[in-house]
Every structure is written in C-alpha cells, then in structure tokens.
C-alpha positions in Angstrom: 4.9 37.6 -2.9 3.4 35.8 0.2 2.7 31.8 0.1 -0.5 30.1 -0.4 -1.5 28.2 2.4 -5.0 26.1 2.5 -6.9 26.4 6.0 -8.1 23.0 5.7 -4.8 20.9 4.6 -5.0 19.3 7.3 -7.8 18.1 7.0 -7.9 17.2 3.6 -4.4 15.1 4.0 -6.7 13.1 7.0 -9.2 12.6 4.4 -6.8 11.3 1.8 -5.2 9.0 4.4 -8.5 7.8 5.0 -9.8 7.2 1.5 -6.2 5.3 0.7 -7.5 2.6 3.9 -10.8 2.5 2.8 -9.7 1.6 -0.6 -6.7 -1.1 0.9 -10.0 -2.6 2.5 -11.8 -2.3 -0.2 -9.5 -3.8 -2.3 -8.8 -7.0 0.5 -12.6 -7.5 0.3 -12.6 -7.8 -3.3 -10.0 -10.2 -3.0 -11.4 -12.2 -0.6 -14.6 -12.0 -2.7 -12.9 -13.5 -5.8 -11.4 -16.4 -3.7 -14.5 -18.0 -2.6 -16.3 -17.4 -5.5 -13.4 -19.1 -7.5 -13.7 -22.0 -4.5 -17.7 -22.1 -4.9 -16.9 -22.0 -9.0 -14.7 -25.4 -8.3 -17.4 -27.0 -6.1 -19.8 -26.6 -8.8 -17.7 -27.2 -11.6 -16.8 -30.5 -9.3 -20.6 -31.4 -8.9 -21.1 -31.2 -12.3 -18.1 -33.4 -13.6 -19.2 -35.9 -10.9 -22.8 -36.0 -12.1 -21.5 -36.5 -15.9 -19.2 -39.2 -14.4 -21.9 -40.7 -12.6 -24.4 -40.5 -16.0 -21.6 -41.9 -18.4 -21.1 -45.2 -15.7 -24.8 -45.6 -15.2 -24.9 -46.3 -18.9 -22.4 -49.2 -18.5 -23.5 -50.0 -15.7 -23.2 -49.2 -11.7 -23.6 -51.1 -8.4 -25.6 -50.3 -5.6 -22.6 -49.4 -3.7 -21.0 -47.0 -6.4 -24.3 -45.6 -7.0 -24.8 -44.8 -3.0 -21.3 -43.8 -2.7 -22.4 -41.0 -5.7 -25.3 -40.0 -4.3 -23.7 -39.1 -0.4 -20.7 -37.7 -2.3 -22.7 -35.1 -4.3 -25.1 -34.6 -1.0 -21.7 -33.9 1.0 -20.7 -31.5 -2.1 -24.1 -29.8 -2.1 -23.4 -29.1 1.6 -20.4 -27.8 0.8 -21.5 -25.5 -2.0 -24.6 -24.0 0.3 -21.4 -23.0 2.9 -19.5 -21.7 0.2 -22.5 -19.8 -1.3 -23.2 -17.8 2.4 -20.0 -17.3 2.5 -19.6 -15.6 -1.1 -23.1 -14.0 -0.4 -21.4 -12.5 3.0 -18.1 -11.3 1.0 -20.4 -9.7 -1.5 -22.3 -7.8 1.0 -19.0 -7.0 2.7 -17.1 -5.4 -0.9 -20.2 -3.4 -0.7 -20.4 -2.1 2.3 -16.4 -1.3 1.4 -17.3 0.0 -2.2 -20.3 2.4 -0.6 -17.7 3.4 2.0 -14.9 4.6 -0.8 -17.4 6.4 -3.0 -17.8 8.5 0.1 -14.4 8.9 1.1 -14.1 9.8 -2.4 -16.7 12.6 -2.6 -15.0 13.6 0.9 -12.2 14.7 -0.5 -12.9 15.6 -4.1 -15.0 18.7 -1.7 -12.5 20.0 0.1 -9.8 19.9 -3.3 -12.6 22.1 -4.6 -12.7 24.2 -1.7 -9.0 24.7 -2.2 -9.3 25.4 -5.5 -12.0 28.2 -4.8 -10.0 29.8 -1.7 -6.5 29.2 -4.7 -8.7 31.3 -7.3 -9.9 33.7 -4.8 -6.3 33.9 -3.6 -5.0 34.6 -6.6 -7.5 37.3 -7.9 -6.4 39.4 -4.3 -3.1 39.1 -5.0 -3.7 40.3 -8.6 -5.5 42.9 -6.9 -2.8 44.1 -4.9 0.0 44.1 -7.4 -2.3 46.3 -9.5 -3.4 48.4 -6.6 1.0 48.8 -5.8 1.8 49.2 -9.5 -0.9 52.2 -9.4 0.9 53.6 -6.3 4.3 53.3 -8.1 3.4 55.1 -11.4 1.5 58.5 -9.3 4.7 58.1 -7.2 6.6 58.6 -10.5 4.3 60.8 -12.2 4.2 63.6 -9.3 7.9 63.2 -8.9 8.3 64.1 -12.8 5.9 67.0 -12.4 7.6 68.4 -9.0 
C-alpha cells in the first residue's frame, strides 16, 4: 500500500513553529501586562492607605509640615501612577497586538490541517478505489481461469 505524504507539510510544520513563537510572545506580553498592572494596583492601593492615613491624623491633628510632607508625597505618587498607567496602557495594546497575531497564526494552520485532511480523505477514497478496481481484476482472472 503506498504512504500518505501531505504536499504542504512543510509548510504547515513552519506554520506551527510559528504559531508556538507567537504564542511564547504572546504569553511574555501577558506577563509583562500583569506585572505592571499589579505595580500600578500597589501605587493606588498605596495612594489610598496614605490618604486614609492622612484623614485619620487630620482628625487628631497635623502640622503644617506633616500636612505638606502628605500632600508632595501623594503628588510624587500620583506622578508615579500616570507613568505606571502609560505603561500598563502600552502593555495592553502590546498583548493585543500579540493576541490578534495568534488568532491568525491559529486560523493559519487550522487551514492547511484541513487541507490535509481533504487531500487524507481524497487519498483514501483512491486507494479504496484501486483495491476495488485490483480485487475486480483478481476474481475475472479467477473466473476465466475456472471456465478455461
């Protein structure tokens, strides 16, 4: 019985080499993603527990000194936040552009497994073909040999 062999295997292995980077990247963007957004999560969560700090000691009582030292420590952390937020804004855009890029590397080479699953089928049904078309030769072989 002769071998199956798929014309475009070698091209579909490049595609699946090329999906399993795009998804490495993918999944390095996502990482990178959920470290700054934990780090922007701690500036805020850091904002907040310095305002409630600020709030509680105002009701005891503050200096001007304390209270300026709050005020350009929260304007420092706001700063800080606004960085942190173009920078998770950036790695957002970038798992994206990374997630976009996969779904097509994806549809890539789910096509050509179909083609090979079509060319399989089609493969198959000729060799199913042939066997029948030999097993016909073998029995009129054996049928004029009975009747000779």
């Amino acid at each position: 019985m002769v071998q199956f062999t798929y014309r475009f295997e070698k091209v579909l292995t490049v595609r699946e080499q090329e999906k399993k980077q795009t998804e490495s990247a993918y999944n390095e963007a996502v990482r990178s993603f959920e470290k700054v957004a934990t780090k922007l999560y701690e500036l805020l969560k850091k904002k907040e527990d310095l305002i409630n700090y600020q709030n509680e000691r105002l009701k005891t009582g503050l200096t001007v000194d304390e209270i300026h030292h709050f005020a350009k420590f929260i304007d420092s952390l706001e700063h800080a936040i606004e960085d942190v937020q173009q920078k998770v804004n950036q790695a957002r855009a970038k798992m994206q552009w990374y997630e976009q890029k996969l779904i097509e590397k994806n549809l890539e080479v789910r096509k050509y497994e179909k083609m090979r699953e079509k060319d399989f089928s089609a493969f198959q049904e000729e060799q199913n073909r042939i066997e029948a078309q030999f097993l016909d030769e073998i029995s009129s072989l054996m049928y004029n040999k009975r009747t000779i």
